[in-house]
C-alpha positions as CSV (number, residue, x, y, z in Angstrom):
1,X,97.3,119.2,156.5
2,X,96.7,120.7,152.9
3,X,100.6,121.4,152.8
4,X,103.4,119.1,151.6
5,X,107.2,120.6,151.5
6,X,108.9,119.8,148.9
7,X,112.4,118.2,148.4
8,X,114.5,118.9,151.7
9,X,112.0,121.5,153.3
10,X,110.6,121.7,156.4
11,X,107.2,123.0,158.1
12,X,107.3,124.0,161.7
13,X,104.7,124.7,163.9
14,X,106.5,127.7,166.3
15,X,106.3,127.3,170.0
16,X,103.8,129.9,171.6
17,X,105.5,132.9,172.9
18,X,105.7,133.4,176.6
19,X,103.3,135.5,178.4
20,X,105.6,138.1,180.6
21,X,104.4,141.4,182.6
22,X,107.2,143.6,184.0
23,X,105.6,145.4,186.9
24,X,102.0,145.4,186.1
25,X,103.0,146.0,182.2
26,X,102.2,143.5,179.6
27,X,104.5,143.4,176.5
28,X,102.2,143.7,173.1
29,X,103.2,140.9,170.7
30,X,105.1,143.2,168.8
31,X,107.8,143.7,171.5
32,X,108.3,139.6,172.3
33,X,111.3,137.7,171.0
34,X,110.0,135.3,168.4
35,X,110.6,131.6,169.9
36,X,113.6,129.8,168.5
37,X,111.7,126.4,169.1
38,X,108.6,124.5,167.4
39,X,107.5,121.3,166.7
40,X,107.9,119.6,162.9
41,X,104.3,119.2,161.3
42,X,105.6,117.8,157.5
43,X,109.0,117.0,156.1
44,X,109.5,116.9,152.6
45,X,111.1,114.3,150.7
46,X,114.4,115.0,150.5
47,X,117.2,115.4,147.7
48,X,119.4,113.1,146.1
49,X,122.0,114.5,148.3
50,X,120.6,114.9,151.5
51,X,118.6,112.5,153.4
52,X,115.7,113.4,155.9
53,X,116.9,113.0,159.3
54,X,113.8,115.0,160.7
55,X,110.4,113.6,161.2
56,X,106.6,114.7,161.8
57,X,106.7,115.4,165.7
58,X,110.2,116.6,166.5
59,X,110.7,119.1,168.3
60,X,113.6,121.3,167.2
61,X,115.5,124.5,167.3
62,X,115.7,126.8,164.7
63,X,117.8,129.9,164.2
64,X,116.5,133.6,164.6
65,X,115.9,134.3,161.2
66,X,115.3,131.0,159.4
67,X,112.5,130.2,157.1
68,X,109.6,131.8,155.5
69,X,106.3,132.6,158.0
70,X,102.8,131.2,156.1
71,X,100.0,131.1,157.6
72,X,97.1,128.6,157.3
73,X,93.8,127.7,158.7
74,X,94.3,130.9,161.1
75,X,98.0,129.4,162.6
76,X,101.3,130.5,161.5
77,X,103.7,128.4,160.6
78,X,107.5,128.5,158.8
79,X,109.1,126.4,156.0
80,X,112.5,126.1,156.3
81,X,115.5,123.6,154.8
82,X,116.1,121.2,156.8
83,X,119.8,122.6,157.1
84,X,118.2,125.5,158.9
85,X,117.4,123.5,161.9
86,X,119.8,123.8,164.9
87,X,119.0,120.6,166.4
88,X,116.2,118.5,167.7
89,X,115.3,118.6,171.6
């Protein structure tokens, strides 16, 4: 991975959205809810004040609107604090 998050960020991988067809219609990718769920690719280091609870490989939930969307290597992914994470499943 060519990214490192700094201090107490976050990098999630999101969780595929579900495919779903409502009598014969697909929904375009526009219309699906964005998944609240994803797996942590890189944690930062932390701060002075807050410790890293979260590691590489957990999966965890995240609220609707949390972090910033990047996109590498063709995949999106978002960086978030670490406070922006819900909990781990």
């Amino acid at each position: 991975m060519s990214i490192k998050p700094l201090a107490d960020r976050v990098l999630v991988k999101p969780a595929a959205a579900e495919e779903k067809t409502i009598g014969g219609i697909i929904i375009p990718d526009s219309a699906k809810e964005k998944p609240l769920k994803g797996e942590v690719v890189a944690v930062g280091g932390g701060t002075k004040d807050e410790v890293m609870v979260l590691k590489a490989g957990d999966q965890v939930l995240y609220g609707k609107y949390a972090g910033t969307e990047i996109e590498l290597e063709n995949e999106k992914f978002l960086i978030m604090r670490q406070s922006d994470v819900l909990a781990t499943i």
